[in-house]
N, CA, C and O atoms as CSV, one atom per row, in Angstrom:
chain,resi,resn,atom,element,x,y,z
A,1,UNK,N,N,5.102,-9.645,6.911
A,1,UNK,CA,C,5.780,-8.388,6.699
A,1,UNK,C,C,5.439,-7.454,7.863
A,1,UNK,O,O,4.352,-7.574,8.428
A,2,UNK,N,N,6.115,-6.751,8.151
A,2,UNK,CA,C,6.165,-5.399,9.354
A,2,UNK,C,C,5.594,-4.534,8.095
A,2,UNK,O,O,5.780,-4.641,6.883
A,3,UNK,N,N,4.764,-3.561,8.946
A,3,UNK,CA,C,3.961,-2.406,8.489
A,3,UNK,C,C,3.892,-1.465,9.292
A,3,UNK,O,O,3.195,-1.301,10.293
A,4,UNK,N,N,5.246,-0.366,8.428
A,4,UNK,CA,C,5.090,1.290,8.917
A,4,UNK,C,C,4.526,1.961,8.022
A,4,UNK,O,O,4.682,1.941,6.801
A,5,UNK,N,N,3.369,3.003,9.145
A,5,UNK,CA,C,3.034,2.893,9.711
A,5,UNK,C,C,1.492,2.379,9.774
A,5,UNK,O,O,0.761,2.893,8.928
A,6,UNK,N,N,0.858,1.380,10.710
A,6,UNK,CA,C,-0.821,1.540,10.703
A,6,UNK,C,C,-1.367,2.510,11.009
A,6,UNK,O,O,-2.493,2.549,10.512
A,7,UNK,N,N,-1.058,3.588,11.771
A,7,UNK,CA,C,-1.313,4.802,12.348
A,7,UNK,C,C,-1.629,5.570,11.488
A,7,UNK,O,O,-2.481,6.420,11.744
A,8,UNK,N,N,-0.893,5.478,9.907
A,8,UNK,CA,C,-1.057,6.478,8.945
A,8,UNK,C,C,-2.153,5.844,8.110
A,8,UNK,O,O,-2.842,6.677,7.522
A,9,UNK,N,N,-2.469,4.632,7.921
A,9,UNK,CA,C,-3.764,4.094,7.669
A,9,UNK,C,C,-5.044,4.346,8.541
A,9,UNK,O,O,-6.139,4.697,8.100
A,10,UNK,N,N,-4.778,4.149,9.631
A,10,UNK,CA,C,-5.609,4.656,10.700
A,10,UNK,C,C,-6.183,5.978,10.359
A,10,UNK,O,O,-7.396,6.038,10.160
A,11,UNK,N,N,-5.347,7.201,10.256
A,11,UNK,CA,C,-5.556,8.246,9.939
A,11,UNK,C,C,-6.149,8.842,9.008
A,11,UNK,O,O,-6.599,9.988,9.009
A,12,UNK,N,N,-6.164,7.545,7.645
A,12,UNK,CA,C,-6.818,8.024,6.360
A,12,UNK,C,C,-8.147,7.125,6.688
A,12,UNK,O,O,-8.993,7.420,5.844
A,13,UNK,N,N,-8.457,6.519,7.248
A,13,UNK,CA,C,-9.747,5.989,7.179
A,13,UNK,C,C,-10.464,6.292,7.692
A,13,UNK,O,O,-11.604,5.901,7.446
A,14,UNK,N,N,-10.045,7.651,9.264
A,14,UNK,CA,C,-10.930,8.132,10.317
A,14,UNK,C,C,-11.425,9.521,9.237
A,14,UNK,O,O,-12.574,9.949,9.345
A,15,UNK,N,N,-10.689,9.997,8.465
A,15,UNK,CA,C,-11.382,10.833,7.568
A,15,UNK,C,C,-12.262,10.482,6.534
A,15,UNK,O,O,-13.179,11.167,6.081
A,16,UNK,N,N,-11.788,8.989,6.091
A,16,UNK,CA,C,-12.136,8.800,4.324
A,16,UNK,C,C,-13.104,7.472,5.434
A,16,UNK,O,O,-12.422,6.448,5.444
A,17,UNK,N,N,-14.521,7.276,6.352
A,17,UNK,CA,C,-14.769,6.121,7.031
A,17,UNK,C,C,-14.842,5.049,5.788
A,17,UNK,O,O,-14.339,3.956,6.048
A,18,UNK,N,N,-15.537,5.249,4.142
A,18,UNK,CA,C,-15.596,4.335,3.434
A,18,UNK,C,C,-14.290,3.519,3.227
A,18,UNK,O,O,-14.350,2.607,2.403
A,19,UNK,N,N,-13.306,3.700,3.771
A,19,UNK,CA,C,-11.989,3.173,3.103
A,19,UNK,C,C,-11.428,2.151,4.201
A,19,UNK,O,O,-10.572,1.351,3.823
A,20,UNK,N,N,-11.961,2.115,5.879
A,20,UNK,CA,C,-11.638,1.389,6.395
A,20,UNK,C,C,-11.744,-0.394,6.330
A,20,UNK,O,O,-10.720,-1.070,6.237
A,21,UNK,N,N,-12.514,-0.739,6.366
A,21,UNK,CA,C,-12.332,-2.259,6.051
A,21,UNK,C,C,-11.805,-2.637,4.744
A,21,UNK,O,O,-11.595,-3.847,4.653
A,22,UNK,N,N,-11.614,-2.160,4.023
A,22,UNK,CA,C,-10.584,-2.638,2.916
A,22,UNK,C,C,-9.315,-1.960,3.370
A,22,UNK,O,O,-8.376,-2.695,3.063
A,23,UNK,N,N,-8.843,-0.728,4.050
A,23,UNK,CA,C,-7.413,-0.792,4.413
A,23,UNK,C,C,-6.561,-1.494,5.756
A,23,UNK,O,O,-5.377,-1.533,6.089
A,24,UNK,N,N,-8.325,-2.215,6.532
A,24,UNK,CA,C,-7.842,-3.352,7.606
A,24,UNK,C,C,-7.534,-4.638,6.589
A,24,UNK,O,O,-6.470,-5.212,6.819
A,25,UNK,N,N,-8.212,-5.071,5.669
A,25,UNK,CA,C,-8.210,-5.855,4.987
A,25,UNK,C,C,-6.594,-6.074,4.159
A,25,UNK,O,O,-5.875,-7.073,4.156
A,26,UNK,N,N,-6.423,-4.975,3.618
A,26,UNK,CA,C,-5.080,-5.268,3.087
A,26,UNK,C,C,-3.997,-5.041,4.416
A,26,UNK,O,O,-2.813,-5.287,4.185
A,27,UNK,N,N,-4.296,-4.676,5.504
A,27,UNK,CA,C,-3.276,-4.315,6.449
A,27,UNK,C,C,-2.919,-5.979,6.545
A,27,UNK,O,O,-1.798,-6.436,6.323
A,28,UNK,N,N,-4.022,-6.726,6.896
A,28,UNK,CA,C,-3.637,-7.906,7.727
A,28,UNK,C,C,-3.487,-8.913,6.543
A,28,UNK,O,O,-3.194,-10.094,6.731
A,29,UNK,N,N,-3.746,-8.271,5.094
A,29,UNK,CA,C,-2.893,-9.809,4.285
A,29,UNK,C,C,-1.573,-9.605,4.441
A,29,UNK,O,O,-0.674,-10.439,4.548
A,30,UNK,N,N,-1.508,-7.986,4.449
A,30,UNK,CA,C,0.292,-7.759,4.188
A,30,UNK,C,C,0.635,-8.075,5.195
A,30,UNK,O,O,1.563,-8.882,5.134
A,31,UNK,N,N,0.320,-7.818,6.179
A,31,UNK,CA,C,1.169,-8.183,7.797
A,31,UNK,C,C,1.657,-9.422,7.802
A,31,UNK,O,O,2.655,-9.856,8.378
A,32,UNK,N,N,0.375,-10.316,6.670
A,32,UNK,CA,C,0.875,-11.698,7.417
A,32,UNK,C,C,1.281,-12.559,5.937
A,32,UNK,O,O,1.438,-13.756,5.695
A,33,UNK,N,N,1.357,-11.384,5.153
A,33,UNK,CA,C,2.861,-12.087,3.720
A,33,UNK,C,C,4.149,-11.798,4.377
A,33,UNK,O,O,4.673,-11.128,5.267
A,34,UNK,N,N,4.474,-13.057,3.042
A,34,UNK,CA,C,6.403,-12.866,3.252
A,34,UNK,C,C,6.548,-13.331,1.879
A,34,UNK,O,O,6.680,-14.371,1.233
A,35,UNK,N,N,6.426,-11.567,1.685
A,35,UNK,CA,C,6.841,-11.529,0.069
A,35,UNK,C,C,8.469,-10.936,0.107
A,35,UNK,O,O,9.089,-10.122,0.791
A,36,UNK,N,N,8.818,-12.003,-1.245
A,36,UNK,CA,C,10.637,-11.871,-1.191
A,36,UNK,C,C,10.840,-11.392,-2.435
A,36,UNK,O,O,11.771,-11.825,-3.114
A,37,UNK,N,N,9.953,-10.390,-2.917
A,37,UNK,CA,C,10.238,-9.976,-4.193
A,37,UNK,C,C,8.781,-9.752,-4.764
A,37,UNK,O,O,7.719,-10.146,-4.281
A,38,UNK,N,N,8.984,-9.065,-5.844
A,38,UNK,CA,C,7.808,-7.962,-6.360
A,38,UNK,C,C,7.354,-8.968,-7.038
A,38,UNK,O,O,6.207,-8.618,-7.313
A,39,UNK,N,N,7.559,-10.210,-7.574
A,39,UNK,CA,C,6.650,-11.071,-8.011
A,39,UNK,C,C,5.471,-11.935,-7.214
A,39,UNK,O,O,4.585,-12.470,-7.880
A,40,UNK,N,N,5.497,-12.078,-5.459
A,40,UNK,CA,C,5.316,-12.110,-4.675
A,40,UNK,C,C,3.963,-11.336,-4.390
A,40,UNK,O,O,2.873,-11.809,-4.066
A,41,UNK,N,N,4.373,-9.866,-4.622
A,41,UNK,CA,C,3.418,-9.263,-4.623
A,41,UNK,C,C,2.348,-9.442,-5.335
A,41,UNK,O,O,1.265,-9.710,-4.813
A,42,UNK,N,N,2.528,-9.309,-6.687
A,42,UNK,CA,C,2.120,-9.342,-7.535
A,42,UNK,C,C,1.019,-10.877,-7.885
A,42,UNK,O,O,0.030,-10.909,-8.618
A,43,UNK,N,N,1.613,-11.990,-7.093
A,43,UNK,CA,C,1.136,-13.176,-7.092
A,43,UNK,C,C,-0.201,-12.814,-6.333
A,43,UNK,O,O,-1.343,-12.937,-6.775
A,44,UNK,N,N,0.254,-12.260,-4.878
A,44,UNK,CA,C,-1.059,-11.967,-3.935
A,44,UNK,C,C,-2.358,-11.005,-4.931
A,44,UNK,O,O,-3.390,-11.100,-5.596
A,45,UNK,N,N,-1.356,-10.113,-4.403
A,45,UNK,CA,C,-2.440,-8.955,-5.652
A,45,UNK,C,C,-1.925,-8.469,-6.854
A,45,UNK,O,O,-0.948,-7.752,-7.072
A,46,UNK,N,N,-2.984,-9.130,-7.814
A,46,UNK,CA,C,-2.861,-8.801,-9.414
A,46,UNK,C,C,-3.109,-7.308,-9.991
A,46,UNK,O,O,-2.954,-6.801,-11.102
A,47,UNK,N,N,-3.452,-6.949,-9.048
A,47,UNK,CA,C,-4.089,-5.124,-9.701
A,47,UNK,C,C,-2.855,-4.574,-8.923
A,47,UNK,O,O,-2.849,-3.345,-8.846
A,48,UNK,N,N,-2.015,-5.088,-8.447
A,48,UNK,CA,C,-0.899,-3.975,-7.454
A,48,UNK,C,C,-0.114,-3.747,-8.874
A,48,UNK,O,O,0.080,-4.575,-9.764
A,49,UNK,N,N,0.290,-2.327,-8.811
A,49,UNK,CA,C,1.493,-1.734,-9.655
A,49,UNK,C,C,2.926,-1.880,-9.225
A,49,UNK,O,O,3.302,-1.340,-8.185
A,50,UNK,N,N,3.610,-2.466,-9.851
A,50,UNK,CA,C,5.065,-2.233,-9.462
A,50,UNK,C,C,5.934,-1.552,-10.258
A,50,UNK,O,O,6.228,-1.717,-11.441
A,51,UNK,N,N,6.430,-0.495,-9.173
A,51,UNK,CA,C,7.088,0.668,-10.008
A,51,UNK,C,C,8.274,0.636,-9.188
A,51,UNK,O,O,8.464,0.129,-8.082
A,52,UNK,N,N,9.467,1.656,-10.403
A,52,UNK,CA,C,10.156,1.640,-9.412
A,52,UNK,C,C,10.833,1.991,-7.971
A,52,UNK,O,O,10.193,2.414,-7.008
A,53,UNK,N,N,12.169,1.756,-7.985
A,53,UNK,CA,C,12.885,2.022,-6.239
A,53,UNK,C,C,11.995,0.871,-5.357
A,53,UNK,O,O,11.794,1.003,-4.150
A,54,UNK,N,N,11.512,-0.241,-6.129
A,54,UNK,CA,C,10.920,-1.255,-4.985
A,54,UNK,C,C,9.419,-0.816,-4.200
A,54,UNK,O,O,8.950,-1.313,-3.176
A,55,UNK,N,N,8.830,0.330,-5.086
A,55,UNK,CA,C,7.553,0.729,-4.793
A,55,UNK,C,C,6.548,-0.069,-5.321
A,55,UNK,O,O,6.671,-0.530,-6.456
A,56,UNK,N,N,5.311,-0.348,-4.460
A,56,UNK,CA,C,4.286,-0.939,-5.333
A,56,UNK,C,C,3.027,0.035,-4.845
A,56,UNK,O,O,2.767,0.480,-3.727
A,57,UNK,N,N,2.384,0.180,-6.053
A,57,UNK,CA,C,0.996,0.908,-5.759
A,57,UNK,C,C,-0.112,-0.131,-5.546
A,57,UNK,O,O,0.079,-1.183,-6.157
A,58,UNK,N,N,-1.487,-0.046,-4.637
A,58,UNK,CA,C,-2.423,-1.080,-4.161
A,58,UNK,C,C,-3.424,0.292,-4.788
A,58,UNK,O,O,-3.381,1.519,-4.712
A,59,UNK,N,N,-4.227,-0.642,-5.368
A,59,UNK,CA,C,-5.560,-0.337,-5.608
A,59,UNK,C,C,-6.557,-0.416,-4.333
A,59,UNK,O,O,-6.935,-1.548,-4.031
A,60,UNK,N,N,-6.857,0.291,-3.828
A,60,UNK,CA,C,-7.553,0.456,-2.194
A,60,UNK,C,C,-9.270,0.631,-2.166
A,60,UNK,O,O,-9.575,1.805,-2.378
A,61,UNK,N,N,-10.341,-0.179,-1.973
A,61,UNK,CA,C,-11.438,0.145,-2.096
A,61,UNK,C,C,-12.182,0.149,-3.891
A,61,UNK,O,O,-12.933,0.993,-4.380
A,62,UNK,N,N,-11.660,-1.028,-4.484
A,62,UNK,CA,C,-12.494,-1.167,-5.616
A,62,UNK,C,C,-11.387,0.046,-6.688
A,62,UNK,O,O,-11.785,0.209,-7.841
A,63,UNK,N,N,-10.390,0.635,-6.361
A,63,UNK,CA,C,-9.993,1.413,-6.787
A,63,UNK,C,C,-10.204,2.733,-7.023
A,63,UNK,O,O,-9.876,3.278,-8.077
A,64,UNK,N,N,-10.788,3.343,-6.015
A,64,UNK,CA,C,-11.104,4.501,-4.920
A,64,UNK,C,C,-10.213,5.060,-4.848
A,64,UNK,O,O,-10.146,6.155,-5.408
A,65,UNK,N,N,-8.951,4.452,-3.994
A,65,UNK,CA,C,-8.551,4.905,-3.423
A,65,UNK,C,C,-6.741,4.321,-3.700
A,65,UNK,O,O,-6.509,3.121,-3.851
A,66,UNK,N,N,-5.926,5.087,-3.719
A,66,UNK,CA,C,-4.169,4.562,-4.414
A,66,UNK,C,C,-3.590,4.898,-2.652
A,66,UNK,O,O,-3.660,5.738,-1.755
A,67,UNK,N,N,-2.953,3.428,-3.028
A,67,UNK,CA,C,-2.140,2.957,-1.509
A,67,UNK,C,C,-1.047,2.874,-1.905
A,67,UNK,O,O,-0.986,1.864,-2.607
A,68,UNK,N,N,0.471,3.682,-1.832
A,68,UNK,CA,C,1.794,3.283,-2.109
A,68,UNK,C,C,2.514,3.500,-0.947
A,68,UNK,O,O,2.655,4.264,0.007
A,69,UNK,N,N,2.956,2.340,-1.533
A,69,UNK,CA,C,4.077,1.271,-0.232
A,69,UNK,C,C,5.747,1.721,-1.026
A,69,UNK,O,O,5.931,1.944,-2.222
A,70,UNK,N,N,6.938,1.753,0.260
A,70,UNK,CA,C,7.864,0.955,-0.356
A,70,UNK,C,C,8.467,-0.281,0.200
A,70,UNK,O,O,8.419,-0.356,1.428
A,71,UNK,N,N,9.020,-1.257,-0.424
A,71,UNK,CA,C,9.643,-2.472,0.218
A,71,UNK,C,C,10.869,-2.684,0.183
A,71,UNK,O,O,11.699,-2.507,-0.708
A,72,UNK,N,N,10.961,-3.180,1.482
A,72,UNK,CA,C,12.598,-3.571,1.831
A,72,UNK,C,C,12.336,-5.153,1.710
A,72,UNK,O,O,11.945,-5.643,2.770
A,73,UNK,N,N,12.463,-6.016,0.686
A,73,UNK,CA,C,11.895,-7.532,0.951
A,73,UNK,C,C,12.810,-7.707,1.741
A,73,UNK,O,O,12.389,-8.156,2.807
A,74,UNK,N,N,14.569,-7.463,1.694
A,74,UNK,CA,C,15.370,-8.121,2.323
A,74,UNK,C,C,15.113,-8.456,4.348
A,74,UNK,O,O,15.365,-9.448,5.031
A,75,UNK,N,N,14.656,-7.407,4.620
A,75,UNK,CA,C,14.485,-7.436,6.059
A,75,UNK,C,C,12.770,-7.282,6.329
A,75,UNK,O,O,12.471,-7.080,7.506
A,76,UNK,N,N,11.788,-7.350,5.479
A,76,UNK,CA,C,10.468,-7.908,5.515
A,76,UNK,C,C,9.765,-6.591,5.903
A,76,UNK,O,O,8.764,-6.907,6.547
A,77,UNK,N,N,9.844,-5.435,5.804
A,77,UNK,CA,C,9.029,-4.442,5.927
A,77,UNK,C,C,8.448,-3.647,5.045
A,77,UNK,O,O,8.913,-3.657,3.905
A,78,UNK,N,N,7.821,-3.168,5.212
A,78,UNK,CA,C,6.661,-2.222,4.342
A,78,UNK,C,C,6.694,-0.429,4.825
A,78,UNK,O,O,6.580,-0.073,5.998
A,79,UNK,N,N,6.850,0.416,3.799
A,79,UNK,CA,C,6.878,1.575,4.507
A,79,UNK,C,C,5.343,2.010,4.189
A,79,UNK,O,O,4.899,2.024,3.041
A,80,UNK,N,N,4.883,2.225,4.886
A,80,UNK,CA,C,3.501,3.357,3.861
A,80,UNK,C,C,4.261,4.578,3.330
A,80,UNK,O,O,4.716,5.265,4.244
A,81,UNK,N,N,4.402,4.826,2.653
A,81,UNK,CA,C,4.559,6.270,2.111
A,81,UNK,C,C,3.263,6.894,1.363
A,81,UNK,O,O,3.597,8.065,1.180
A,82,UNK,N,N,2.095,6.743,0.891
A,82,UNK,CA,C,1.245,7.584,0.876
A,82,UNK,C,C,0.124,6.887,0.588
A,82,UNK,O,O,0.174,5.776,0.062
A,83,UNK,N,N,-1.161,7.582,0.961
A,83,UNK,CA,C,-2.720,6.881,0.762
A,83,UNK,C,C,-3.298,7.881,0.232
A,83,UNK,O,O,-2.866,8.960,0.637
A,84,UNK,N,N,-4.396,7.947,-0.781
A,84,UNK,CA,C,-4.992,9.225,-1.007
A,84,UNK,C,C,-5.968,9.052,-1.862
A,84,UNK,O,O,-6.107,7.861,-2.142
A,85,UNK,N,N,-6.877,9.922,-2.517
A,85,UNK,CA,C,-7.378,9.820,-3.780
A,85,UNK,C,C,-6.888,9.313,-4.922
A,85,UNK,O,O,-5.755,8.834,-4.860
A,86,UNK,N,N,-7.488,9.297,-6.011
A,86,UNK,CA,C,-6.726,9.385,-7.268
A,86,UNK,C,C,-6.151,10.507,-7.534
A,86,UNK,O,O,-4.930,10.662,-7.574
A,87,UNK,N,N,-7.239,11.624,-7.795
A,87,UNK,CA,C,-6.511,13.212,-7.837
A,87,UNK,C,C,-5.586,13.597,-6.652
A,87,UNK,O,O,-4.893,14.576,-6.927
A,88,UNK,N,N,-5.417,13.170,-5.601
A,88,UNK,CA,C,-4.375,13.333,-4.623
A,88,UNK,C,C,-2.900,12.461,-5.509
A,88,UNK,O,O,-1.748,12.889,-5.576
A,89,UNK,N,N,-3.403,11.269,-6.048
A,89,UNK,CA,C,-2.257,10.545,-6.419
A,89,UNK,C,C,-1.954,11.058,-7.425
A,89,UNK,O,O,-0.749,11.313,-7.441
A,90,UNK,N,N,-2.608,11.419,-8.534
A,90,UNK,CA,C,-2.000,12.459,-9.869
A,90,UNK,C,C,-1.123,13.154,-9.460
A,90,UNK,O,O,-0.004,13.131,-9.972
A,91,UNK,N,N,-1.475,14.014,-8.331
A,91,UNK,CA,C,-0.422,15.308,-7.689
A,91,UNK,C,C,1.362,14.689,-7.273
A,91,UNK,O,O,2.335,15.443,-7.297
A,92,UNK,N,N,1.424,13.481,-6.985
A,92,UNK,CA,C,2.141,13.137,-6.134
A,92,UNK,C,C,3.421,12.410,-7.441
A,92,UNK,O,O,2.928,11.982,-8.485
A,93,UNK,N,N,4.865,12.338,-7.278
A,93,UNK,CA,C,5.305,11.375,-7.865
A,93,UNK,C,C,5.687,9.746,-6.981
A,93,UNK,O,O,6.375,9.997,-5.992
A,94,UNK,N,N,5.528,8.898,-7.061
A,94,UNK,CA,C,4.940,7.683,-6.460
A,94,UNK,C,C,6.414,7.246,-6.182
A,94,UNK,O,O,6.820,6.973,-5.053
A,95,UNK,N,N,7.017,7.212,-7.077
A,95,UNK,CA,C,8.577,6.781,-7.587
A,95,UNK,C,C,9.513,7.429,-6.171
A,95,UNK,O,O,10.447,6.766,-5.721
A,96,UNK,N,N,9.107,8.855,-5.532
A,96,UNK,CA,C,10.045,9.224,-4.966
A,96,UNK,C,C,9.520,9.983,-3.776
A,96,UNK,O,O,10.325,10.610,-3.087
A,97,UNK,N,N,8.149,9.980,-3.454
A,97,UNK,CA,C,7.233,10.185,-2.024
A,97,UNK,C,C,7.695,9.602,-1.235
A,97,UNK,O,O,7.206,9.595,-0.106
């Protein structure tokens, strides 16, 4: 899968340093799945949420930390749309970030 952006992972881990090797960690399983559907996902990682509009939430750091993605399976990319706390993720609706 293509992953936009690492930069915005990059960015949450130079603040949050505990969160980096688990968000290199999931960078490079996802980079190097070819998931064709949310069952896919779900096969890789069992704690991922799938919600809708093709969003899945990642449990990040033991569950620290909420990673939501959206997916285009058809053309193999990944958007980041947001990384944060939990209380950052309460604030947020996931569905439409």
């Amino acid at each position: 899968m293509r992953i936009l952006s690492r930069s915005a992972l990059r960015n949450f881990w130079e603040s949050h340093p505990d969160a980096e090797e688990a968000l290199k960690t999931w960078y490079y399983e996802a980079s190097h799945a070819d998931w064709q559907s949310p069952v896919d996902v779900k096969a890789a990682h069992g704690n991922a949420s799938i919600i809708a509009k093709n969003r899945v939430v990642f449990n990040i750091k033991g569950n620290t930390y909420r990673l939501v993605v959206a997916i285009r399976y058809d053309i193999g990319i990944v958007f980041i749309r947001f990384i944060g706390t939990h209380i950052e993720y309460d604030k947020v609706d996931a569905e439409t970030i």
